[in-house]
N, CA, C and O of each residue as an XYZ file, in Angstrom:
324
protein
N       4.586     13.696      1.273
C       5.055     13.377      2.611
C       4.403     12.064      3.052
O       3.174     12.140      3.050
N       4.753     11.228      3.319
C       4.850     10.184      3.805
C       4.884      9.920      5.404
O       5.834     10.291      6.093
N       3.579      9.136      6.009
C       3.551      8.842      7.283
C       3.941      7.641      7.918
O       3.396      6.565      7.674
N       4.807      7.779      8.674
C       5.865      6.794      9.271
C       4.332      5.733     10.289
O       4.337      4.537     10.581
N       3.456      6.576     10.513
C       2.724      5.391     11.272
C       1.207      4.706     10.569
O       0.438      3.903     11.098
N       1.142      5.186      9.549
C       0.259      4.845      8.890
C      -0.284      3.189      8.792
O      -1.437      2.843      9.048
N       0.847      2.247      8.353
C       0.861      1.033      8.317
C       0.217      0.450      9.648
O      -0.811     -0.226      9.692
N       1.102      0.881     10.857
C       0.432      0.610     12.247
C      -0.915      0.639     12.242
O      -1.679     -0.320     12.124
N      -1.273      2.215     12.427
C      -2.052      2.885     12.692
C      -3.823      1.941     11.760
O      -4.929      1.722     12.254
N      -3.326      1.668     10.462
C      -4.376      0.785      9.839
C      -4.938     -0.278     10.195
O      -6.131     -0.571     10.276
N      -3.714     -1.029     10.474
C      -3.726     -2.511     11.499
C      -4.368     -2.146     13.022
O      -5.317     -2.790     13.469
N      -3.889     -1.304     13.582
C      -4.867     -0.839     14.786
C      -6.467     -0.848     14.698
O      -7.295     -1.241     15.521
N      -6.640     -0.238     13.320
C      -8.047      0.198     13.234
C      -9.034     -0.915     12.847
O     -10.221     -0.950     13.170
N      -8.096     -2.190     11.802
C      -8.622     -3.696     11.629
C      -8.954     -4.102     12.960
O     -10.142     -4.130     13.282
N      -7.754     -4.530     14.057
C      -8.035     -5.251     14.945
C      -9.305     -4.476     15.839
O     -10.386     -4.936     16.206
N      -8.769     -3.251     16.008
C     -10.197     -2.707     17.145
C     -11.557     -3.009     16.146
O     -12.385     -3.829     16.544
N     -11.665     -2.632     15.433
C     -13.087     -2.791     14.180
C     -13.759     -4.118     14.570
O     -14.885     -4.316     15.027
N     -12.683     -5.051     14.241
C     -12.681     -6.462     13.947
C     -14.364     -7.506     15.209
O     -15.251     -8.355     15.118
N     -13.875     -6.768     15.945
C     -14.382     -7.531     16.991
C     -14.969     -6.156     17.989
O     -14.304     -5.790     18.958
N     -15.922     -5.659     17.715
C     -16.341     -4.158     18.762
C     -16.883     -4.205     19.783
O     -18.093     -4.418     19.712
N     -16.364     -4.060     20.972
C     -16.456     -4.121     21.836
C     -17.570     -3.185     22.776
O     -17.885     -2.079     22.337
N     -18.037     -3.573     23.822
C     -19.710     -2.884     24.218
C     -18.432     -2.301     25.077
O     -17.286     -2.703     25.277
N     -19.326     -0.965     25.554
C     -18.872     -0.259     26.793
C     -18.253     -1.138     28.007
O     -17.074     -0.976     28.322
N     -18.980     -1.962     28.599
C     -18.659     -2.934     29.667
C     -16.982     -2.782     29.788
O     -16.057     -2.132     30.275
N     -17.369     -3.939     28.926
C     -15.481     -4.334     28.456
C     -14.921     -3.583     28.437
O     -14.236     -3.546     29.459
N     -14.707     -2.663     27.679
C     -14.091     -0.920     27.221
C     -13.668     -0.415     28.531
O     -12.708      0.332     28.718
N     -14.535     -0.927     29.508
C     -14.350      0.010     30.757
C     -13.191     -0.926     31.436
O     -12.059     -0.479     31.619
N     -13.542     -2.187     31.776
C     -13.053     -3.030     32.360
C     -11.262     -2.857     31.564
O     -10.341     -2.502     32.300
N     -11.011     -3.137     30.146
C      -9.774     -2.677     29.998
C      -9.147     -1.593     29.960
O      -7.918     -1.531     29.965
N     -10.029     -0.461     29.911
C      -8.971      0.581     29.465
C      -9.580      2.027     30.649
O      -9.291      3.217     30.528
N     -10.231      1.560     31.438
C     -10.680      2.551     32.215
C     -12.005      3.354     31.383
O     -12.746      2.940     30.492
N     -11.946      4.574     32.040
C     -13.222      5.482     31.346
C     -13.033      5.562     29.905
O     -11.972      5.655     29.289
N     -14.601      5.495     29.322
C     -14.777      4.821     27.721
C     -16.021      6.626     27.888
O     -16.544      7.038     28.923
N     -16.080      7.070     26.894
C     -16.408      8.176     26.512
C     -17.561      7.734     25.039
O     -17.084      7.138     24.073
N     -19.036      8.121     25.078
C     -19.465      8.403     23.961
C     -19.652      9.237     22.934
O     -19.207     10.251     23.472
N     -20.028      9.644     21.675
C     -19.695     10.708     21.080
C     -19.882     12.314     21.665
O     -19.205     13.297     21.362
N     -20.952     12.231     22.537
C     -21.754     13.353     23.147
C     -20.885     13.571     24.114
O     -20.310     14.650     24.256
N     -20.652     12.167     25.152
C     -19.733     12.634     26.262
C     -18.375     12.712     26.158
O     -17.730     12.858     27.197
N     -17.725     12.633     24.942
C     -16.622     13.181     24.694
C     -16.485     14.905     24.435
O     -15.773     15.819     24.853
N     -17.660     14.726     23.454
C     -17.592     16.622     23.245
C     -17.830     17.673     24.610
O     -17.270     18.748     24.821
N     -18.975     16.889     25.544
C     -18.623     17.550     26.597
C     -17.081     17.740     27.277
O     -16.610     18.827     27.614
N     -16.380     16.379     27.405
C     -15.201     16.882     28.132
C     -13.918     17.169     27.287
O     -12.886     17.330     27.939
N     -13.856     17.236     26.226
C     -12.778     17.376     25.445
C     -13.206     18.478     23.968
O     -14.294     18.663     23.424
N     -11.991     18.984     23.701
C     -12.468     19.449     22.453
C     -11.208     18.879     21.398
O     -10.003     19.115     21.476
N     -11.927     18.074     20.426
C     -10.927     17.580     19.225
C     -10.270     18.555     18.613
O     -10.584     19.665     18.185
N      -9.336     17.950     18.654
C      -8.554     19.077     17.979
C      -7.916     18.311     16.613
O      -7.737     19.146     15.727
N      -7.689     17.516     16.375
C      -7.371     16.443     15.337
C      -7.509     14.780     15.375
O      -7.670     14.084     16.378
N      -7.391     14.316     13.880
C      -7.639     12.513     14.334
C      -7.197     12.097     13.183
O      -7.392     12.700     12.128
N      -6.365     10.692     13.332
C      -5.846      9.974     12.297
C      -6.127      8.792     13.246
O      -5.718      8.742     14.406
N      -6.874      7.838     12.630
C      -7.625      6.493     12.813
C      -6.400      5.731     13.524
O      -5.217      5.821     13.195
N      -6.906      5.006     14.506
C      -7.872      4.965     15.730
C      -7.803      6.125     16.436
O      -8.734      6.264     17.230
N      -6.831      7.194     16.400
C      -6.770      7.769     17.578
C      -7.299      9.827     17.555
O      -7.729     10.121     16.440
N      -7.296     10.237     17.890
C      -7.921     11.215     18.298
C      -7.324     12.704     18.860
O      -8.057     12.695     19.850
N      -6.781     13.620     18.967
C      -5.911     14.347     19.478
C      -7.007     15.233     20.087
O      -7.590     15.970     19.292
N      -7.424     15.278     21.541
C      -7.922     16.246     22.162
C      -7.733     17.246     23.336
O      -6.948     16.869     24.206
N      -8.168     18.139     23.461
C      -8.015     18.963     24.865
C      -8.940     18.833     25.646
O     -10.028     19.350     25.393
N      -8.739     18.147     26.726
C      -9.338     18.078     28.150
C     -10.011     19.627     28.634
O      -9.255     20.536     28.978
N     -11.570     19.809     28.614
C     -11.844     21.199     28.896
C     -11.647     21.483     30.369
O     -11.737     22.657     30.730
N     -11.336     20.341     31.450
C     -11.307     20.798     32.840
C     -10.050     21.062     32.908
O      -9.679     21.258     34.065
N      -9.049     21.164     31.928
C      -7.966     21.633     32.666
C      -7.292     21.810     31.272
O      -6.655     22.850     31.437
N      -7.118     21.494     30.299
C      -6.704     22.143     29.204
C      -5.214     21.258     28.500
O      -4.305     21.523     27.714
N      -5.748     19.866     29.507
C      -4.512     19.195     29.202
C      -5.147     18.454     27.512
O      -6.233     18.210     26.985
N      -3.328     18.306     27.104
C      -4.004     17.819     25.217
C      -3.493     16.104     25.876
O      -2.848     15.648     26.820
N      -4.074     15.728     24.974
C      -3.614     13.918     24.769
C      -4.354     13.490     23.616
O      -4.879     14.178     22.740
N      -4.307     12.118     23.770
C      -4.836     11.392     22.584
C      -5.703     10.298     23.389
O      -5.486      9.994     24.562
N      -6.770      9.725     22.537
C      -7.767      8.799     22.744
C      -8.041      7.833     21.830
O      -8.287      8.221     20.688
N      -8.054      6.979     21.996
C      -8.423      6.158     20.955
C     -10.062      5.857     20.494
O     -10.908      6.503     21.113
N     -10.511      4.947     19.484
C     -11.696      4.882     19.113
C     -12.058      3.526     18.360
O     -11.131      2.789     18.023
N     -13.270      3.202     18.108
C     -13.768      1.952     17.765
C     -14.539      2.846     16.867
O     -14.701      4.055     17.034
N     -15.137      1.899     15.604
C     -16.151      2.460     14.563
C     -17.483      2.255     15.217
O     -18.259      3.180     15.457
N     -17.660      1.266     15.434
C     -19.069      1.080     15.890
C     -19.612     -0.400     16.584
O     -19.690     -1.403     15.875
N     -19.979     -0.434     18.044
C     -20.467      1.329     18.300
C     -19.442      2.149     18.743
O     -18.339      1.829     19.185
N     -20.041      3.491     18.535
C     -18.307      4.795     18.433
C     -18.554      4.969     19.697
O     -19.589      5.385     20.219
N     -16.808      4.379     20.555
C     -16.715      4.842     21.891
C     -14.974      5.227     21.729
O     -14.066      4.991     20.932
N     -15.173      5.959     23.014
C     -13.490      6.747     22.739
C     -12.968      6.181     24.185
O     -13.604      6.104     25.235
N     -11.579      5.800     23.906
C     -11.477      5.503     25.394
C      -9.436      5.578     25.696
O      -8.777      6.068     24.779
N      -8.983      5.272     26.463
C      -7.310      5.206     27.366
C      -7.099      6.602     26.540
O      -6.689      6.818     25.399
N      -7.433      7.235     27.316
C      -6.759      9.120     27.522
C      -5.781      9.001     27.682
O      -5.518      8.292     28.653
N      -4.666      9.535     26.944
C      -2.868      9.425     27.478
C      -2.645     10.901     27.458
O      -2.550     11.440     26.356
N      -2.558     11.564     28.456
C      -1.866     12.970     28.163
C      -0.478     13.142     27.855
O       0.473     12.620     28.436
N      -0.461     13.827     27.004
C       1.152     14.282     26.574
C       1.924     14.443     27.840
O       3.111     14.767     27.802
């Protein structure tokens, strides 16, 4: 089986990698930026295919996706389904 977003999804993970961005910034573009710890507090992963993340929001049980940087590892633009 073959993944239709894979190609993207790689190129996503070059450009974010490429150039890693501190929290500051992170915040300034994409709103609340999450660290590894303070993600597990508010979310529970439920799956991940690079950059992005599939989690459940524990205050309310909503799922979405998050994206991520390698390092340093911050998670950040929550999109709920």
């Amino acid at each position: 089986m073959t993944d239709p977003t894979e190609a993207i999804r790689r190129q996503q993970v070059v450009e974010i990698n490429s150039d890693p961005t501190g929290r500051e910034a992170l915040e300034c573009k994409h709103g609340k930026v999450w660290n590894t710890s303070e993600l597990q507090e508010d979310f529970e992963v439920v799956g991940f295919l690079a950059p992005y993340v599939i989690a459940r929001r524990k205050s309310d049980g909503q799922q979405g996706s998050l994206m991520f940087q390698g390092s340093p590892r911050f998670y950040f633009s929550f999109q709920p389904e």
